[in-house]
C-alpha positions as CSV (number, residue, x, y, z in Angstrom):
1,X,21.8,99.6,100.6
2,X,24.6,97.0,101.2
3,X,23.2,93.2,100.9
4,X,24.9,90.8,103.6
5,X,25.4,87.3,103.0
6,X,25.3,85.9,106.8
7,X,25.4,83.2,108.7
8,X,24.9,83.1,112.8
9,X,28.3,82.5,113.8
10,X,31.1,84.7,115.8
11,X,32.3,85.9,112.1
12,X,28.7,86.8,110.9
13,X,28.0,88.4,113.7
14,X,31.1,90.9,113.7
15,X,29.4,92.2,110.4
16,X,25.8,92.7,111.8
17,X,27.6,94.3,114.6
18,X,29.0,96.7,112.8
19,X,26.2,97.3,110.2
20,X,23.9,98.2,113.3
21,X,27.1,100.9,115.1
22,X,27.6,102.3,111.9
23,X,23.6,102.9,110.7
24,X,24.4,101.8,107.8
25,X,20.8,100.6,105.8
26,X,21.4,97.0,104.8
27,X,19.6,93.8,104.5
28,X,21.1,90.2,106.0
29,X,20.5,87.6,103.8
30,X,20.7,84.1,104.7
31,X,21.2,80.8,102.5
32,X,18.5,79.1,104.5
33,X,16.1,82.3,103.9
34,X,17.3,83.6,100.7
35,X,17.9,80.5,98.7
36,X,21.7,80.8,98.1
37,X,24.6,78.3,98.1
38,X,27.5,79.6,99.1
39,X,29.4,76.1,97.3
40,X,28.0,77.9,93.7
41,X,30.0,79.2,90.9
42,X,27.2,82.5,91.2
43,X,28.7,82.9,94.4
44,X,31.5,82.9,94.1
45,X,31.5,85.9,92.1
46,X,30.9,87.5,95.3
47,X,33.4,85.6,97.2
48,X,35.6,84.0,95.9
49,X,36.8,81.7,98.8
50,X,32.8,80.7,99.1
51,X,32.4,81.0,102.6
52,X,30.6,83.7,104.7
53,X,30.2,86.6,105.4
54,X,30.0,88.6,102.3
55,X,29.2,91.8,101.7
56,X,27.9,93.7,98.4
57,X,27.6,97.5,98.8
58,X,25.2,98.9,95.8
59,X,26.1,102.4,97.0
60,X,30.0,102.6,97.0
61,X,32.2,105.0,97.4
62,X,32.8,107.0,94.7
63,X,29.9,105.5,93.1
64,X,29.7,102.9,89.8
65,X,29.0,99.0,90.1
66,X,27.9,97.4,93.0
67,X,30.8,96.5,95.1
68,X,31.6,93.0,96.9
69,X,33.8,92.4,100.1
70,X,34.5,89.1,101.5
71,X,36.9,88.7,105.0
72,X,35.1,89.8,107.8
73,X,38.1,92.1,109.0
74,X,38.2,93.3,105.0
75,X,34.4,94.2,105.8
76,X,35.1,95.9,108.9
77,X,37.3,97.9,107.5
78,X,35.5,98.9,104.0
79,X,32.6,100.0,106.4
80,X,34.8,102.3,108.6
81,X,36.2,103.7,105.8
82,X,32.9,104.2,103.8
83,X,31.1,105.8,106.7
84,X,34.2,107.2,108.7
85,X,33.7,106.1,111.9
86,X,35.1,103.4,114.7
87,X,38.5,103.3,113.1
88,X,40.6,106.1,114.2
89,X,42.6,108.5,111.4
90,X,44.9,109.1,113.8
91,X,48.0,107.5,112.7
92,X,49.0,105.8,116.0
93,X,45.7,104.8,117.2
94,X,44.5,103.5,113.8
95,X,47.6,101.4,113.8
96,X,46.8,100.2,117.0
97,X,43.7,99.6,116.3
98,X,44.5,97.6,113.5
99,X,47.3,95.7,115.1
100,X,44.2,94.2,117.3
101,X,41.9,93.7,114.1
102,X,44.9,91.9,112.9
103,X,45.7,89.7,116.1
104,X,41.7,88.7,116.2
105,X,41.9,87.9,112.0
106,X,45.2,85.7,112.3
107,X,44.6,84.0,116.0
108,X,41.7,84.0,117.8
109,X,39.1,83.6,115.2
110,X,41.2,80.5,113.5
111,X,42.8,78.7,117.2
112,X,39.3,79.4,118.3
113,X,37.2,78.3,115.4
114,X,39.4,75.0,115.5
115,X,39.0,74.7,119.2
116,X,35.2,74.5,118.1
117,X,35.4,72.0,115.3
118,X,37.4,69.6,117.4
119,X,35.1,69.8,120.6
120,X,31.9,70.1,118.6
121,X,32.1,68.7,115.3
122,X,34.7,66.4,114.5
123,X,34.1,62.3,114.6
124,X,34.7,61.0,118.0
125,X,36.4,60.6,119.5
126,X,38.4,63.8,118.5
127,X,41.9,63.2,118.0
128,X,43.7,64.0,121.3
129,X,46.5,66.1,120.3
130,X,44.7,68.7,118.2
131,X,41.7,68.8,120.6
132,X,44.7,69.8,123.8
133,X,46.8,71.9,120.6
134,X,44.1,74.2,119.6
135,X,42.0,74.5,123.2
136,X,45.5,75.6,124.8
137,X,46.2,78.1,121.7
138,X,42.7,79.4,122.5
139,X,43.3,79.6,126.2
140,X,47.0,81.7,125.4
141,X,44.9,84.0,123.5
142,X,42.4,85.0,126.3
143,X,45.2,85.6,128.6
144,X,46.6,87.8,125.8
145,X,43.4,89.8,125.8
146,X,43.0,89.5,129.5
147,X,46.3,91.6,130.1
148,X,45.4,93.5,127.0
149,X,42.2,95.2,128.8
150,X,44.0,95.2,132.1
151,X,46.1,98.3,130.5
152,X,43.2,99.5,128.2
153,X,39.3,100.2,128.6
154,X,39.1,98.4,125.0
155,X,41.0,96.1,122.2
156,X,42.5,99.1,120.3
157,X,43.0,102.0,123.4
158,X,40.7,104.2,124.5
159,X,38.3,104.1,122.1
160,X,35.7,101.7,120.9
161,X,36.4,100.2,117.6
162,X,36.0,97.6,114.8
163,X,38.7,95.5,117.1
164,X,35.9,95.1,119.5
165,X,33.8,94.1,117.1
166,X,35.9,91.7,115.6
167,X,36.9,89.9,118.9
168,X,33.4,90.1,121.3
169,X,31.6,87.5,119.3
170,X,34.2,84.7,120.0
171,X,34.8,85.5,123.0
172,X,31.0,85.0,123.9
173,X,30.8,81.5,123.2
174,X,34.3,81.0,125.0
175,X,32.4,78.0,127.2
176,X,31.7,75.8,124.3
177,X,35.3,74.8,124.2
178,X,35.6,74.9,128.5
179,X,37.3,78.5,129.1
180,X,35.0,80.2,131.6
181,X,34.7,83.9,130.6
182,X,34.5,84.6,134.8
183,X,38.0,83.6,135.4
184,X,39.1,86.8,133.5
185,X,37.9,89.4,135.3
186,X,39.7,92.5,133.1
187,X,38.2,91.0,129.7
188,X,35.0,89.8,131.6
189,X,34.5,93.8,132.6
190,X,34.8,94.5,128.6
191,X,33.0,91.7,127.5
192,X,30.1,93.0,129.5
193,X,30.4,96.7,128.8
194,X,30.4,95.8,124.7
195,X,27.6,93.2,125.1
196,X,25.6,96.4,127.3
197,X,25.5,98.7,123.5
198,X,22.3,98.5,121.9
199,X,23.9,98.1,118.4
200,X,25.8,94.9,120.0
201,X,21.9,93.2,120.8
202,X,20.5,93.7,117.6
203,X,23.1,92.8,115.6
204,X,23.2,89.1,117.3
205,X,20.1,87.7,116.5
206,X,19.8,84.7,119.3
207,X,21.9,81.7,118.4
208,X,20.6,78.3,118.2
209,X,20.4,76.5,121.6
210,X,23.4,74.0,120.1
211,X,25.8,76.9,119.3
212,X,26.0,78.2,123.6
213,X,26.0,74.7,125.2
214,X,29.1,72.7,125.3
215,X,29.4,69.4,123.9
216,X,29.4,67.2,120.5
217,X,27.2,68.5,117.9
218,X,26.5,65.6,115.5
219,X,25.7,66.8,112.1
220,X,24.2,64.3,108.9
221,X,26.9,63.4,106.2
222,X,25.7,66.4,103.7
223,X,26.2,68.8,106.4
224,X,29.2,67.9,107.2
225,X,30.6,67.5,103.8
226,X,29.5,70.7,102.8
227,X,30.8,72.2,106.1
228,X,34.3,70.2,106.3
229,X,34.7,67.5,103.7
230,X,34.4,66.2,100.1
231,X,30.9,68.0,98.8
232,X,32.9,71.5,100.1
233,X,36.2,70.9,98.5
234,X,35.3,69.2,95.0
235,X,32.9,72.5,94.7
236,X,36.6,75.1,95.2
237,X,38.1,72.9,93.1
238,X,35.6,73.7,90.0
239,X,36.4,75.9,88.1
């Protein structure tokens, strides 16, 4: 049994995604659900950067203590590892493979998740230069996959993988920071072949109506300071 600490967001969801293609048995826990905070000193035993996703795998390799990953692309991995599959062993192709998991970890899911805050969260009006620095950045990196799957049938070759899995999310809620999905036609036909695998559908519960329409999403002072500000940084401060 692996516990999941999740949240409904592109990262979360590259972790239910692969929990459900690798049949691994698992339950997703949530801090609205379960009653955690991920801003606690109890949780941070589990991550240490407090944020989510989290996993914590009571049956590990090798056996012994229960054992806790945090980084969604360091989760990926661990489960493709523990139940040898959607990562290649092939030296090449796992490298490649890899290469893609890497490019999704170091740019798309931060220029992305930026392009979010500063159309959706930030107080308006958004300051001008990041909102055009990060949207741009975001756009750069769907031509990148565009030509990408132009050359390829997916992220890392020929064969499905945990690159896929890291990348679809984000690239399903490309319209909240105005890239239409349609004018890429090459990562539009893998988009649509990923989102068509039953694994895909039930590991993305349906998102909240605010997280797929574009716009400013307002959020109460708490909220925000545990999401972005003071209440969120005092608490990684602690010791």
């Amino acid at each position: 049994m692996i516990n999941c600490y999740w949240v409904n967001t592109p990262n979360g969801r590259k972790v239910s995604i692969a929990l459900e293609e690798m049949g691994v048995e698992y339950r997703l826990l949530t801090a609205a659900k379960d009653g955690f905070d991920i801003l606690s000193r109890d949780f941070r035993r589990i991550n240490p950067n407090a944020k989510l996703p989290a996993i914590v795998d009571h049956d590990p390799p090798g056996g012994g203590e229960p054992f806790a990953v945090f980084e969604s692309g360091a989760i990926l991995i661990y489960l493709a590892e523990k139940t040898g599959s959607f990562l290649s062993t092939d030296t090449r192709i796992r490298s490649t493979q890899l290469q893609w998991l890497m490019w999704q970890m170091a740019g798309v899911g931060p220029m992305h998740g930026q392009a979010h805050h500063f159309h959706r969260y930030a107080p308006r009006p958004p300051d001008p230069y990041a909102l055009e620095r990060y949207t741009r950045e975001a756009e750069r990196l769907v031509y990148v996959a565009n030509r990408r799957l132009r050359e390829s049938p997916y992220l890392g070759g020929d064969e499905y993988s945990i690159a896929d899995m890291a990348s679809w999310p984000w690239f399903n809620q490309m319209n909240v920071i105005h890239i239409a999905r349609e004018d890429f036609p090459d990562l539009n036909r893998w988009f649509e072949q990923v989102a068509a695998r039953p694994a895909v559908q039930r590991g993305c519960p349906r998102l909240p109506t605010r997280m797929l329409e574009p716009g400013f999403v307002p959020l109460d002072a708490e909220s925000f300071s545990r999401g972005f500000g003071d209440i969120m940084h005092r608490a990684n401060r602690a010791d």
